[in-house]
N, C-alpha and C positions, 0 to 999 in steps of 0.2 A: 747825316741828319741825326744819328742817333747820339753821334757824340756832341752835337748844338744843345740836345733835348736835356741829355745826362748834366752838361753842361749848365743849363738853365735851371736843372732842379737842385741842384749843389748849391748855388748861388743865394736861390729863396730860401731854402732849407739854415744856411750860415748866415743871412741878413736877421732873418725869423726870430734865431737863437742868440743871435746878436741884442736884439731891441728888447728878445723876454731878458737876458741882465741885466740889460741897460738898467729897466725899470725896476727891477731886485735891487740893483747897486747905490738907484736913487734913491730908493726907499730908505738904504744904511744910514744917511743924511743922518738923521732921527738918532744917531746911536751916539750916547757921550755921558757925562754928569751935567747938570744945570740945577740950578740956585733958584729957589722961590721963599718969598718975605708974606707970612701971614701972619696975621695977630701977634705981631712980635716975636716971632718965632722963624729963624732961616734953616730952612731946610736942604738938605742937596741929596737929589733924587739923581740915579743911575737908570739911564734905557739901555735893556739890551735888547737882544733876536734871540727866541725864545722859537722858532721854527722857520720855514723858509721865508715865509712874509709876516711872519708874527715878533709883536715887539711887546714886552711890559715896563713899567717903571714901576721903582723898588727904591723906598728911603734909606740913604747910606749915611745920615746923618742929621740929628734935629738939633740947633743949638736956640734956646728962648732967650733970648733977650731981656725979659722983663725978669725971668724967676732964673738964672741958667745952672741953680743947683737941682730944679726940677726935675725927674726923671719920669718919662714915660710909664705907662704903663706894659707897654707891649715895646721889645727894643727894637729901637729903630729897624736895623735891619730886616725885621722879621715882615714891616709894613709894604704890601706890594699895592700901588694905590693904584696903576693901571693893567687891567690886563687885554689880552687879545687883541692891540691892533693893528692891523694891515693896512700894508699902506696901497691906496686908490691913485695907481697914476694920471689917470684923466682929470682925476679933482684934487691932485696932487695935495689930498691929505692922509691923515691916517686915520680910518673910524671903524667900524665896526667892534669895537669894545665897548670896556666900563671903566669905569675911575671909581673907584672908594674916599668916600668922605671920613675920615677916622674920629671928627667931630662928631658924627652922629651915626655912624657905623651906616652910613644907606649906599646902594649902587647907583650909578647914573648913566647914563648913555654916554661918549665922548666921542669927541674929534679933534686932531691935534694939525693944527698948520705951523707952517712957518711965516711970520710978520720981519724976520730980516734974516741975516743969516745967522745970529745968534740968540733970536727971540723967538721962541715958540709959544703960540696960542693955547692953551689948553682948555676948551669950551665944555662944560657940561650941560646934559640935557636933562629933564623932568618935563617930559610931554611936550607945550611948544614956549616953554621957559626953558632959557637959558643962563649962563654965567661962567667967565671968561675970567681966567690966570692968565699969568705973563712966567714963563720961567726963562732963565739966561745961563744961556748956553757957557762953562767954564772950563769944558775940556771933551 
């Protein structure tokens, strides 16, 4: 009886541990370079993991389109426009962070989904207004 018991808690104990990286590993999904087009301007932003469920995104590249001898003011690299967030396996997004608007230097709420498998949503919030990126996923 005691080795059914021993037996039974091994089992829950290894499914348990199982499903918590399931959900860790789903969350990595999120990690790569992708390409976003504003105001003539393509940018390619890098997410990493920045702790066990924590992710930011960080500009590795701005090229303008319209002026492209233009230089920044602050170089690119140095721009992290998302920080802190974790990804929500049940609502299988990532929120609890901020996004940086470098237009106008303010923070915003965010939430990041995915619309395919190489489209990600990137929604900002300002109370219960919203506004919604598209970046594409390039590696």
């Amino acid at each position: 009886m005691k080795r059914l018991l021993l037996l039974a808690v091994a089992v829950v104990l290894a499914l348990s541990s199982t499903v918590a990286e399931a959900a860790t590993n789903d969350g990595d999904r999120i990690l790569g370079e992708y390409k976003t087009v504003k105001d003539g301007a393509i940018t390619t932003v890098r997410i990493s993991k920045v702790g066990e469920n924590a992710y930011k995104a960080q500009v590795v590249q701005v090229v303008n389109e319209r002026s492209p001898n233009t230089e920044p003011n602050i170089p690119a690299n140095q721009i992290v426009l998302i920080e802190r967030v974790c990804y929500n396996s049940k609502k299988d997004v990532w929120d609890d962070g901020e996004i940086y608007d470098p237009t106008n230097g303010e923070m915003y709420r965010v939430v990041l989904s995915f619309e395919s498998d190489t489209t990600l949503r990137v929604r900002g919030y300002l109370g219960p207004f919203s506004k919604s990126l598209y970046w594409e996923k390039i590696n």
